[in-house]
C-alpha positions as CSV (number, residue, x, y, z in Angstrom):
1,X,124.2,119.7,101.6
2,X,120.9,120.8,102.7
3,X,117.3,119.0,101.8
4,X,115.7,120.5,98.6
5,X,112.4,119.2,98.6
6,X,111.7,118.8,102.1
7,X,112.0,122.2,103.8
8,X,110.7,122.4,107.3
9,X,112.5,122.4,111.3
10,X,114.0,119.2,112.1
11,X,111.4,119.2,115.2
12,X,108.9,119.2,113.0
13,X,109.0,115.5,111.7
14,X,108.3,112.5,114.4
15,X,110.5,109.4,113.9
16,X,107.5,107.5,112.7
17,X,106.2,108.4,109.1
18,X,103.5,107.1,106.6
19,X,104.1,107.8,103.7
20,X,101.3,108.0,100.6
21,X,101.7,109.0,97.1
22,X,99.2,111.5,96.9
23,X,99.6,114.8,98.5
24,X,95.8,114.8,99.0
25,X,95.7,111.5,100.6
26,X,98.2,113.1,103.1
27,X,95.6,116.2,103.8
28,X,92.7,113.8,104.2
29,X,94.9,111.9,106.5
30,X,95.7,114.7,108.5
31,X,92.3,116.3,108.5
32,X,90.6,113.1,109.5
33,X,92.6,111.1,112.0
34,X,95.6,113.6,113.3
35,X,94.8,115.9,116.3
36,X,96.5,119.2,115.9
37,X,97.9,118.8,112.6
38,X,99.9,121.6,111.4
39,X,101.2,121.5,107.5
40,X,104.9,121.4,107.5
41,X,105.8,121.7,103.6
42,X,104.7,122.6,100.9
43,X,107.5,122.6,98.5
44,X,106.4,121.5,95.3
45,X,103.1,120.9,96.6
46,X,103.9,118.0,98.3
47,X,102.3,118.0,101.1
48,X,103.4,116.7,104.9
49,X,101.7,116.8,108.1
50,X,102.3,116.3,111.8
51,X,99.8,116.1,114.7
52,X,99.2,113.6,116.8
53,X,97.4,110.5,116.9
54,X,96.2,109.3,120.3
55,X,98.4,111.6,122.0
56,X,101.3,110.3,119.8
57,X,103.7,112.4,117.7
58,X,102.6,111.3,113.9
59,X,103.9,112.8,110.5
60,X,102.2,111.6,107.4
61,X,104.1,113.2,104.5
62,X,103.2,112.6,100.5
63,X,105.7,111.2,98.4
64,X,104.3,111.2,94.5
65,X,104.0,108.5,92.0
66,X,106.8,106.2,91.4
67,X,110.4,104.8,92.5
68,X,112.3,108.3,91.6
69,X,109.9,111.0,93.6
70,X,109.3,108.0,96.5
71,X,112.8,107.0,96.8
72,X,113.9,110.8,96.9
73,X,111.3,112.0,100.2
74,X,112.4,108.7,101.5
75,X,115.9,109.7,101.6
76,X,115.6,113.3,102.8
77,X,113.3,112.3,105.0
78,X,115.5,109.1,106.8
79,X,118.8,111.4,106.1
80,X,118.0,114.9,107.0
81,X,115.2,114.7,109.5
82,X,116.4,111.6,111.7
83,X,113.3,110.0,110.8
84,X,113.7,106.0,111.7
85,X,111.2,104.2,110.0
86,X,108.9,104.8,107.4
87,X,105.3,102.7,106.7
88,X,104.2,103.4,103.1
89,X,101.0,103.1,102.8
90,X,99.3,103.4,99.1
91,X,96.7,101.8,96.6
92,X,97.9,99.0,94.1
93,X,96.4,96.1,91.5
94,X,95.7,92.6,92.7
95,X,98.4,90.5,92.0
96,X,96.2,86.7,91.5
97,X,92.5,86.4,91.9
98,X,92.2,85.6,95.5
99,X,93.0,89.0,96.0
100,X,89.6,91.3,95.9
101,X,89.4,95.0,95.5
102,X,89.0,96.4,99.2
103,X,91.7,93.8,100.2
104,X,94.3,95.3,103.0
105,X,98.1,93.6,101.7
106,X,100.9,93.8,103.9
107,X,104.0,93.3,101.8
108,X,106.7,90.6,103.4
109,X,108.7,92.1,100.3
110,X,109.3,93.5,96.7
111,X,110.3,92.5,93.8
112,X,111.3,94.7,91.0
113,X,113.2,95.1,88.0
114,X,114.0,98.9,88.4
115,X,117.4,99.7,88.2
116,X,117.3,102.0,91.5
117,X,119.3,99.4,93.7
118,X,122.4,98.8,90.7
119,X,122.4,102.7,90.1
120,X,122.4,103.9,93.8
121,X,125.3,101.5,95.4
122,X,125.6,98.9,92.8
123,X,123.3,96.3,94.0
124,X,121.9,93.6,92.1
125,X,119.7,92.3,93.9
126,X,115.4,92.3,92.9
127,X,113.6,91.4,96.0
128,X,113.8,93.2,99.2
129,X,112.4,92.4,102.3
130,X,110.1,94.6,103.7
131,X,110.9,95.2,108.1
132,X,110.3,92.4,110.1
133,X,109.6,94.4,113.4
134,X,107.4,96.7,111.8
135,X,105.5,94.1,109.8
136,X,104.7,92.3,113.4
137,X,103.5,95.6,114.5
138,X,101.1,96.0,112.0
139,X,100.0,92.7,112.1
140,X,99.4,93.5,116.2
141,X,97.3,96.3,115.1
142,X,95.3,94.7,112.4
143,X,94.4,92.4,115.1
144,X,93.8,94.5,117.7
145,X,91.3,96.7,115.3
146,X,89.8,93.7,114.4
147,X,90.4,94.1,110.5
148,X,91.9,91.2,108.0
149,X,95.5,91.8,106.2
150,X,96.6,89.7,103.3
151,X,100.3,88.7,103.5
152,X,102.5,88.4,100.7
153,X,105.4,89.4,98.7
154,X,104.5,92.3,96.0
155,X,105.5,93.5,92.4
156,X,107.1,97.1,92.3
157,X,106.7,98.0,88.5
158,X,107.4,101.4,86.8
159,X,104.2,101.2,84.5
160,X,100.6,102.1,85.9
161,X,99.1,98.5,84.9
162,X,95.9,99.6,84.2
163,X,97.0,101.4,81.0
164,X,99.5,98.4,79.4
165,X,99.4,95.0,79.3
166,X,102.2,93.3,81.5
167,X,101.9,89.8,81.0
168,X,104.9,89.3,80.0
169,X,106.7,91.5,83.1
170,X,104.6,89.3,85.4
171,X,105.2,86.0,83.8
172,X,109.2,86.5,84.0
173,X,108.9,87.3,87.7
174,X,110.1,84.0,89.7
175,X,107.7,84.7,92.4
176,X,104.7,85.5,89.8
177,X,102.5,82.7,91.8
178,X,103.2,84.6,95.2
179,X,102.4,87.7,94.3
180,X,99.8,89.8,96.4
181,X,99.5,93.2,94.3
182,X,101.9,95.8,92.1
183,X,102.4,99.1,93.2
184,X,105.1,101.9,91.8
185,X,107.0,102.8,94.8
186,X,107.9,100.3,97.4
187,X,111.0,98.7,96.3
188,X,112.8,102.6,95.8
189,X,111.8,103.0,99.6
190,X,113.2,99.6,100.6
191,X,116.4,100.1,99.0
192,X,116.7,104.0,100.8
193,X,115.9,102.2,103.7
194,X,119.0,100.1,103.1
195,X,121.3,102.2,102.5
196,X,120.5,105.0,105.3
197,X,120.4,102.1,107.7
198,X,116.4,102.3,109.0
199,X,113.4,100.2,108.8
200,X,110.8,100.6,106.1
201,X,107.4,98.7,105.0
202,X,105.2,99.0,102.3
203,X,101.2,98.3,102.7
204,X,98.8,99.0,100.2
205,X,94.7,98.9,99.8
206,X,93.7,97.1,96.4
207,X,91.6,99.5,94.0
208,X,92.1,97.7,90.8
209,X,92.3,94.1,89.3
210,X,92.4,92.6,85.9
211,X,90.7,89.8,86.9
212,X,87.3,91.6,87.8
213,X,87.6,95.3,85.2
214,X,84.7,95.7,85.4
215,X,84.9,97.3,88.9
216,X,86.1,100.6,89.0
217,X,87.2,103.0,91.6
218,X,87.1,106.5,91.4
219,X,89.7,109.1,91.7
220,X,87.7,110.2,95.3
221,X,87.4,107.1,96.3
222,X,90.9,106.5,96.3
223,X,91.1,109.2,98.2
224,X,89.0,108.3,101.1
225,X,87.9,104.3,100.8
226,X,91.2,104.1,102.7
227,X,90.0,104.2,106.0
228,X,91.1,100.5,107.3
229,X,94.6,100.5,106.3
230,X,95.1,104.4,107.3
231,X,94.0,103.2,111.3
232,X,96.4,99.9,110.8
233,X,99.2,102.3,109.9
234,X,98.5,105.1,112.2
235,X,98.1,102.4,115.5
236,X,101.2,100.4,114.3
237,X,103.2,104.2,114.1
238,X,102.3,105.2,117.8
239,X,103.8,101.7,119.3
240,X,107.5,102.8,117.9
């Protein structure tokens, strides 16, 4: 079988790839931080870039919204284009109040409820572990760029937060005091990771809390109030 949503040359794709949700967030990426970076698909919009990154072969490559479209790039991506590790990077929700908007979370794993892991191999399990190797190398970086991470296990949930009330998701989690932030896609893209046998992370900026609404963040600000956890990514990628 051949890829169907990824259509490029094999060559085109470094080992190393971040991964955001937003196709956008993948152009500003590549327009902003990548040397030479030439698009290398646009099938179904969804965009991906390689270039370089202090002389370093980079891809960044957009993945959509959620544990289906994340989990699907992830797999094409680790199974078709020998990719070995993928950092997604991303926006998410505070997950307790210690955790401020503008926060940088590294996830040490995810817990979800999604049925991914049970429908796709019949696992059972609800937390995975996020890459230890590849954690330490983004720590190492943080360091080195002198910028703070927050450390923490994180909630994958299938329901953009801001629009429900989930309470009663979050108080049924066993972890629900550890928690560092919710995001949509992390656990699908630990579980690919699994099962194709390569590394995976998931880091996030926080752009939303319950516990201060009244601070909003803009769709373009989204977009490009990124900046500190795109040059953790991108230095931890070029030390594979």
């Amino acid at each position: 079988m051949k890829p169907v949503h990824i259509v490029t040359d094999k060559e085109n794709i470094a080992k190393t790839v971040l991964l955001p949700g937003d196709p956008l967030r993948a152009k500003y990426i590549a327009e902003n931080f990548l040397e030479n970076a030439k698009l290398i698909n646009t099938v179904r919009n969804m965009f991906g870039y390689t270039g370089t990154y202090k002389g370093k072969k980079v891809t960044v490559f957009a993945s959509g919204m959620g544990i289906p479209s994340a989990s699907l790039y992830a797999y094409e991506l680790f199974t078709f284009y020998d990719v070995k590790e993928i950092i997604r990077i991303g926006s998410a929700g505070a997950g307790n109040p210690e955790v401020m908007i503008g926060d940088i979370v590294l996830s040490t794993g995810c817990y979800s409820e999604s049925t991914i892991a049970y429908e796709w191999g019949n696992y059972t399990e609800k937390f995975l572990r996020t890459d230890i190797k590849l954690n330490e190398r983004i720590q190492q970086s943080a360091k080195e760029l002198e910028k703070v991470l927050k450390v923490g296990p994180t909630y994958t949930i299938d329901v953009f937060d801001p629009y429900a009330n989930l309470d009663h998701v979050y108080d049924a989690c066993p972890i629900k005091n550890e928690l560092m932030g919710s995001e949509m896609e992390g656990f699908g893209i630990l579980h690919v990771a699994r099962i194709c046998g390569k590394r995976a992370t998931v880091m996030f900026t926080i752009v939303d809390s319950k516990y201060t609404p009244e601070i909003e963040v803009t769709s373009e600000e989204r977009e490009t109030a990124l900046t500190g956890m795109i040059e953790i990514a991108l230095n931890a990628a070029i030390k594979e």
